[in-house]
C-alpha positions as CSV (number, residue, x, y, z in Angstrom):
1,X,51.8,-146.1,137.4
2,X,52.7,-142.7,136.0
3,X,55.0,-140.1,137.3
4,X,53.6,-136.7,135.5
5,X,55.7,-134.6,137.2
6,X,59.6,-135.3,137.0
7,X,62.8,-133.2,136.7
8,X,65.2,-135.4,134.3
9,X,68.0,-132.5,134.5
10,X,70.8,-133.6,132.0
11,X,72.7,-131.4,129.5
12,X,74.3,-128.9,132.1
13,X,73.1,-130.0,134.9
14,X,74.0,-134.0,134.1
15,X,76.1,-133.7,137.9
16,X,72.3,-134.0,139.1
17,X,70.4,-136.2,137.4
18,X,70.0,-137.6,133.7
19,X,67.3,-138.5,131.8
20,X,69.2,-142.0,131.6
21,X,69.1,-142.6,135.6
22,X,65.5,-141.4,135.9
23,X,64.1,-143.6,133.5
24,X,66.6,-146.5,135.3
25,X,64.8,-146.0,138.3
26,X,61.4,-145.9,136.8
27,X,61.7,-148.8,135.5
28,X,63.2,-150.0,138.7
29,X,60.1,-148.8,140.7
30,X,57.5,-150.5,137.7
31,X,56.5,-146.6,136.7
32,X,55.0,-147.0,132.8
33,X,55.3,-143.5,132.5
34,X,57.1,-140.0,133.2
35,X,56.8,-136.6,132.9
36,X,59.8,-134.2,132.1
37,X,59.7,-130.7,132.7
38,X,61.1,-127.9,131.0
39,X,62.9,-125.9,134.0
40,X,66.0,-127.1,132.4
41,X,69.5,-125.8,131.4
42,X,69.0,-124.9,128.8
43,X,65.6,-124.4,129.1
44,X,62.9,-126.7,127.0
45,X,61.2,-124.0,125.4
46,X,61.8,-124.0,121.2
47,X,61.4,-126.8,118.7
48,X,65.2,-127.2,118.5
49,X,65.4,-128.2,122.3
50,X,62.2,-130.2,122.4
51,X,64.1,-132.5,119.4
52,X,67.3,-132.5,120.8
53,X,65.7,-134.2,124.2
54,X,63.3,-136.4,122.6
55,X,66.2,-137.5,120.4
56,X,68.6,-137.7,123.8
57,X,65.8,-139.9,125.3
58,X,65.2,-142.2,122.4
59,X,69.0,-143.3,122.5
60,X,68.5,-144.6,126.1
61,X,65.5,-147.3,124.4
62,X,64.1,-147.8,128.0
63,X,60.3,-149.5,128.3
64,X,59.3,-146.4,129.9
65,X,57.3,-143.7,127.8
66,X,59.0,-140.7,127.9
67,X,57.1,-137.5,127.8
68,X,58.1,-133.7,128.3
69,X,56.4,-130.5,128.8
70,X,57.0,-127.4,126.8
71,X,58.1,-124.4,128.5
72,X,56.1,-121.1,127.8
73,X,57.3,-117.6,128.0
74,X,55.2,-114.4,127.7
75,X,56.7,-114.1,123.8
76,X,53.8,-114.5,121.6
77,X,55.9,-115.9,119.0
78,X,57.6,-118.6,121.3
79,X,53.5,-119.6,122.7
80,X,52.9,-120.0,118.9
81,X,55.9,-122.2,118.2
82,X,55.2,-124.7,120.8
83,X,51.7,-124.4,120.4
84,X,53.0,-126.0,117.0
85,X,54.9,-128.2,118.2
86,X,52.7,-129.6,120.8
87,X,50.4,-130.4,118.4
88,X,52.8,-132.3,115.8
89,X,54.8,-134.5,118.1
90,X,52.1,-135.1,121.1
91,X,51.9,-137.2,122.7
92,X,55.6,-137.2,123.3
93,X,55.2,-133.4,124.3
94,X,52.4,-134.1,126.3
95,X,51.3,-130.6,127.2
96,X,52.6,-127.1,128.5
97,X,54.2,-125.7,131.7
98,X,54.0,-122.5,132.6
99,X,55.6,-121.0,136.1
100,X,53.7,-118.0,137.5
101,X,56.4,-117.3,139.8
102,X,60.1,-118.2,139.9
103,X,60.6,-121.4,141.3
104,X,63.9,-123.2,140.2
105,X,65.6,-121.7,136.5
106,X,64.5,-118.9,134.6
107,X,61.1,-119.8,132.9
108,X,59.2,-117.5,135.6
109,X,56.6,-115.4,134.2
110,X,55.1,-113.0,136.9
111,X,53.7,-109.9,135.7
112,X,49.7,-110.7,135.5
113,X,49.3,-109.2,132.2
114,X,51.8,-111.7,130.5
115,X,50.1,-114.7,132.3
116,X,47.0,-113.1,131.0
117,X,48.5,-113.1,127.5
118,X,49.3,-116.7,128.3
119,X,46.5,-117.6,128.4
120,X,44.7,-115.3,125.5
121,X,47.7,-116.5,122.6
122,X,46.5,-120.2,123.7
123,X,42.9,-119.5,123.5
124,X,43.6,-117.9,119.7
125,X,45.4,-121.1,118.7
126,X,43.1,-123.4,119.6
127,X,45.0,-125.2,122.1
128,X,43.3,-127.7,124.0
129,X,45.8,-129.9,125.7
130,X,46.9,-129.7,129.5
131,X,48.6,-126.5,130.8
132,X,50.3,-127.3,134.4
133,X,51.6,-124.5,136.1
134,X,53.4,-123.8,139.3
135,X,51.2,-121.3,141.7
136,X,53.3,-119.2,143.5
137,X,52.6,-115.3,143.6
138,X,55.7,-113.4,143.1
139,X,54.4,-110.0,145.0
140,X,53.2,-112.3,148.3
141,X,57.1,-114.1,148.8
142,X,58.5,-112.5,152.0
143,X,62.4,-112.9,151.0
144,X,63.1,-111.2,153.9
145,X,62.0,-113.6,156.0
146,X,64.1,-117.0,154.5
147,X,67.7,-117.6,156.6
148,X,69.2,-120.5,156.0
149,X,70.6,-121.3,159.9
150,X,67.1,-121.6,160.3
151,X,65.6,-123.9,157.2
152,X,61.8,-123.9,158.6
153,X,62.0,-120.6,158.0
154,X,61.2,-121.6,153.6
155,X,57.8,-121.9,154.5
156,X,57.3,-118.7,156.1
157,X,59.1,-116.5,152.8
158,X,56.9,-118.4,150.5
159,X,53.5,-118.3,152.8
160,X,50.2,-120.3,151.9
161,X,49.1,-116.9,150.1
162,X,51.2,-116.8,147.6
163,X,49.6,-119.6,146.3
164,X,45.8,-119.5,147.3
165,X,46.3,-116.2,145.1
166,X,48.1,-117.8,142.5
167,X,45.7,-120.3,141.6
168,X,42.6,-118.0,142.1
169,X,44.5,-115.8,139.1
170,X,45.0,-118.2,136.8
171,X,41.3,-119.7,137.1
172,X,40.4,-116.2,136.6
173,X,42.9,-115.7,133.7
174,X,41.7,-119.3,132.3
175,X,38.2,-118.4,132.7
176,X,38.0,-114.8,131.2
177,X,40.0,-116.2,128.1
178,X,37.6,-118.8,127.5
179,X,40.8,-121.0,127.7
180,X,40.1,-124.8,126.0
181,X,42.1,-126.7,127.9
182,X,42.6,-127.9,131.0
183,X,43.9,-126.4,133.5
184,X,46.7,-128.4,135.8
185,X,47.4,-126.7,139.8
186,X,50.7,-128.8,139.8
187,X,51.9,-130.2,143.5
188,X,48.9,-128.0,145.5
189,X,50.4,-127.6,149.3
190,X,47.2,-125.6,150.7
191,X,43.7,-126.9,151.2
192,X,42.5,-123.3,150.1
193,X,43.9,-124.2,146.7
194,X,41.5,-127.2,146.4
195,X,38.5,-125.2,147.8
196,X,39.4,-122.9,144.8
197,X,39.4,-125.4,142.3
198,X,36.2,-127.2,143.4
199,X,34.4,-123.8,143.0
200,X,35.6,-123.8,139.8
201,X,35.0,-127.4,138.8
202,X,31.3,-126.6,140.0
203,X,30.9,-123.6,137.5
204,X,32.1,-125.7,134.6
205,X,33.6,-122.6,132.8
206,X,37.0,-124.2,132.6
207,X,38.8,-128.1,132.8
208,X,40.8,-128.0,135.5
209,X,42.7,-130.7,137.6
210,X,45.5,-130.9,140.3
211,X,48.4,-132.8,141.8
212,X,49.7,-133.8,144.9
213,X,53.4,-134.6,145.9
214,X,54.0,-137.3,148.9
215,X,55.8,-134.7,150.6
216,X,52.7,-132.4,151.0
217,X,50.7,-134.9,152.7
218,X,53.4,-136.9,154.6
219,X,56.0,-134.0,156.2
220,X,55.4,-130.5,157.3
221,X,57.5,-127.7,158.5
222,X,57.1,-129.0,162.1
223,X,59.8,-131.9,160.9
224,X,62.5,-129.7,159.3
225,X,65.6,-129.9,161.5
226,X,67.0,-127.1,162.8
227,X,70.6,-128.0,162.0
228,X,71.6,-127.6,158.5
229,X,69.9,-130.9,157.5
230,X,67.3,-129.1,157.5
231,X,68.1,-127.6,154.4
232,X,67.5,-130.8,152.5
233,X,63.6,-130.2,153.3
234,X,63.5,-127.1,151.3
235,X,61.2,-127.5,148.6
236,X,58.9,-125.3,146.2
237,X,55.9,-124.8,147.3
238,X,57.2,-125.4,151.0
239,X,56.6,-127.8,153.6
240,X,52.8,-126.5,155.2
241,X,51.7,-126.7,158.9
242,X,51.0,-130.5,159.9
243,X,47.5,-129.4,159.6
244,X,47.7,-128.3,156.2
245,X,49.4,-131.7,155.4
246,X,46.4,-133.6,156.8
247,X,43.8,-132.0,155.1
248,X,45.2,-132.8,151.9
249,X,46.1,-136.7,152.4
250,X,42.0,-136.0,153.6
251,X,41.2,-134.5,150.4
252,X,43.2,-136.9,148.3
253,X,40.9,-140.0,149.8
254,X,37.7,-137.9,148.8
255,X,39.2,-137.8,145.0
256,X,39.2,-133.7,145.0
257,X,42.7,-134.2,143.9
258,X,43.4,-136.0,140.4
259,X,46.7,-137.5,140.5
260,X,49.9,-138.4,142.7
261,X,53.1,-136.3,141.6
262,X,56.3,-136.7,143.0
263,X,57.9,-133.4,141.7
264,X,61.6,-135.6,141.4
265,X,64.2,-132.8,141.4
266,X,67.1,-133.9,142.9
267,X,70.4,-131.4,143.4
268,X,73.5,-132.3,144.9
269,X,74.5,-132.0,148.6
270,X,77.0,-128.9,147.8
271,X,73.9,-127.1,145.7
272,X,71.2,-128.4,149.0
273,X,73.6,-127.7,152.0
274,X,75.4,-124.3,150.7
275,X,74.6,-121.4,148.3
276,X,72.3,-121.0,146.7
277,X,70.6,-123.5,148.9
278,X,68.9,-124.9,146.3
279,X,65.1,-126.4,146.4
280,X,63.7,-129.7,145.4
281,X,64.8,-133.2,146.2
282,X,64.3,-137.0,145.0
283,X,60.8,-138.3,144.9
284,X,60.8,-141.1,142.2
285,X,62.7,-144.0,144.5
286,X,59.8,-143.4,147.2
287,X,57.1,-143.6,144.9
288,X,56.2,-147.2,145.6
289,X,56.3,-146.5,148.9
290,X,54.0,-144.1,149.7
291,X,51.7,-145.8,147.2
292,X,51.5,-148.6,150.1
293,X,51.3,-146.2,152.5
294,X,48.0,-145.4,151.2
295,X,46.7,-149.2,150.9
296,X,47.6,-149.5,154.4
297,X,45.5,-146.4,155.6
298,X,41.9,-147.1,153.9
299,X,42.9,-146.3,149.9
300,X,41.2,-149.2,147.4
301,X,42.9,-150.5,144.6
302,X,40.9,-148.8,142.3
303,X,41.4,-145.5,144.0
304,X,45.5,-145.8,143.9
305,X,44.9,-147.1,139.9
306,X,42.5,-143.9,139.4
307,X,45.1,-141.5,141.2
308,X,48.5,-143.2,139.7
309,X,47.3,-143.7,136.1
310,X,43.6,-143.7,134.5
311,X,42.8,-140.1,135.4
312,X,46.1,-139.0,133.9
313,X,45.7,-141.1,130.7
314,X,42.3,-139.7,130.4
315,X,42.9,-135.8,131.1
316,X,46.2,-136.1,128.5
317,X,44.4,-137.9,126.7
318,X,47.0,-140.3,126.1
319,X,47.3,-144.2,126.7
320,X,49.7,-146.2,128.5
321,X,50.5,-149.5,129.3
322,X,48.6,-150.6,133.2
323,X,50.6,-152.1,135.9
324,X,47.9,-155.1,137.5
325,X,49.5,-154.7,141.1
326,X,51.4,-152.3,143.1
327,X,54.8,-154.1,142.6
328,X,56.5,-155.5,145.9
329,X,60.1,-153.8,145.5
330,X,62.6,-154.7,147.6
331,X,65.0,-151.4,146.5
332,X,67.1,-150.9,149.8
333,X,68.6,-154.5,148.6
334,X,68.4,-154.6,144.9
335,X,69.0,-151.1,144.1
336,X,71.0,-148.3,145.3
337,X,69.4,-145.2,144.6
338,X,72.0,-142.6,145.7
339,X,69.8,-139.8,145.4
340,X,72.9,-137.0,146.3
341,X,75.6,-138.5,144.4
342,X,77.8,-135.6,143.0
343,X,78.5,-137.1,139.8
344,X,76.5,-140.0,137.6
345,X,78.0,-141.7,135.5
């Protein structure tokens, strides 16, 4: 199986996680694959950073492919560059990330006219690899509305529109640009999101895929403490109604969604529990888990093999090694995965 959507952290933010640990417990879960993505610190978005972690992962020698996304900007210049680059070194860069919307670091690009150019610099340079981006609608948050004594209340500041919106811009944006490559809805938390992408897959003007996180299927914000543990729920996109979460464990069994994504982007307790109240949390160590979660509620073999690897080797475009069976982990014994530690050694 293949994890397309991880946050490895390191360099500055090493205290949270490491490119070294993640691939440790990849391994440990039998995951062939992962996915790094650029929302570092410093951020993954020039040929001298994209070396510098390829080169940090190839030290660690670990059986697990490594891949990372470049980070885009609304600099045509810096599109251009990585454009480059993607093409040279893919498939360890295996595609592009771009965040319409702030989400977590300082790659946010939210004006519409700069995602448009996005989109129109990558249509001029031929690119034709996978673009993911993070949906989220900067002018739709309602800031006003988040308070951390009560931690439901993420959901409600970053509201299902701000991403229904989101993705029916960049389909638009993707479209009019006569973009050539595909377009990736990362970690979808709305079933208006997939209604949006199945209209588009239906008028063929654009590749497009999406994701789903265990979390947007499993919790919801119905299941967020109200005491400060709470806090350790906060994600972006946000927990969804337990309706909302249905649907798309629904929609995942139909195969309107492409692959699994855990979105692994752990923080430590001090960053969760206290300013700045940070978002994202662990999602690798569970992997296995919710993978026989969905064998044990009517998911085939071939389904789970489609969603955890052979329709992301085949919309990359890339080809990695196939686990035969789900493997039967035993990590609560074998492994600690200390998923809040506050340093890693």
């Amino acid at each position: 199986m293949i994890d397309p959507h991880v946050h490895c952290r390191d360099w500055d933010q090493n205290y949270k996680e490491t490119i070294k640990h993640a691939l440790l417990v990849a391994k440990k879960i039998g995951s062939s694959g992962i996915f790094d993505m650029p929302n570092t610190s410093p951020p993954i978005n020039s040929r001298e950073a994209i070396e510098r972690r390829l080169t940090d992962a190839a030290k660690i020698k670990s059986p697990v492919f490594y891949g990372i996304y470049a980070g885009l900007t609304s600099d045509k210049n810096q599109i251009k560059e990585v454009v480059k680059t993607w093409k040279e070194l893919f498939p360890k860069v295996v595609g592009l990330k771009m965040f319409a919307g702030h989400s977590v670091g300082n790659l946010g690009i939210v004006k519409e006219e700069e995602q448009k150019l996005v989109y129109q610099t990558l249509a001029a340079e031929g690119y034709d690899g996978v673009l993911a981006v993070h949906c989220e609608k900067e002018s739709l948050l309602k800031p006003d509305l988040w308070n951390p004594v009560n931690p439901k209340s993420h959901s409600f500041a970053r509201p299902p529109e701000s991403e229904i919106e989101s993705v029916k811009d960049q389909i638009n944006f993707a479209q009019t640009s006569k973009f050539k490559g595909v377009l990736h809805i990362a970690h979808v938390s709305v079933p208006e999101s997939i209604d949006l992408i199945e209209r588009a897959r239906r008028q063929k003007k654009i590749r497009i895929s999406c994701g789903l996180t265990p979390h947007h299927c499993l919790l919801n914000y119905d299941l967020i403490p109200e005491s400060k543990k709470g806090l350790l729920y906060k994600v972006n996109p946000p927990l969804r109604s337990k309706e909302s979460s249905e649907k798309m464990l629904i929609f995942l069994k139909e195969g309107k969604i492409n692959w699994i994504e855990t979105d692994h982007a752990p923080h430590t307790l001090k960053d969760k529990l206290e300013e700045p109240f940070m978002s994202g949390f662990p999602g690798l160590p569970f992997y296995p888990h919710f993978l026989k979660f969905l064998l044990g509620n009517g998911f085939s073999k071939l389904q789970i093999r489609n969603l955890t690897h052979n329709n992301i080797c085949n919309t990359f475009g890339i080809n990695l090694p196939e686990l035969s069976e789900i493997p039967d982990l035993g990590l609560d014994n074998e492994y600690e995965v200390d998923v809040y530690r506050e340093k890693r050694k």
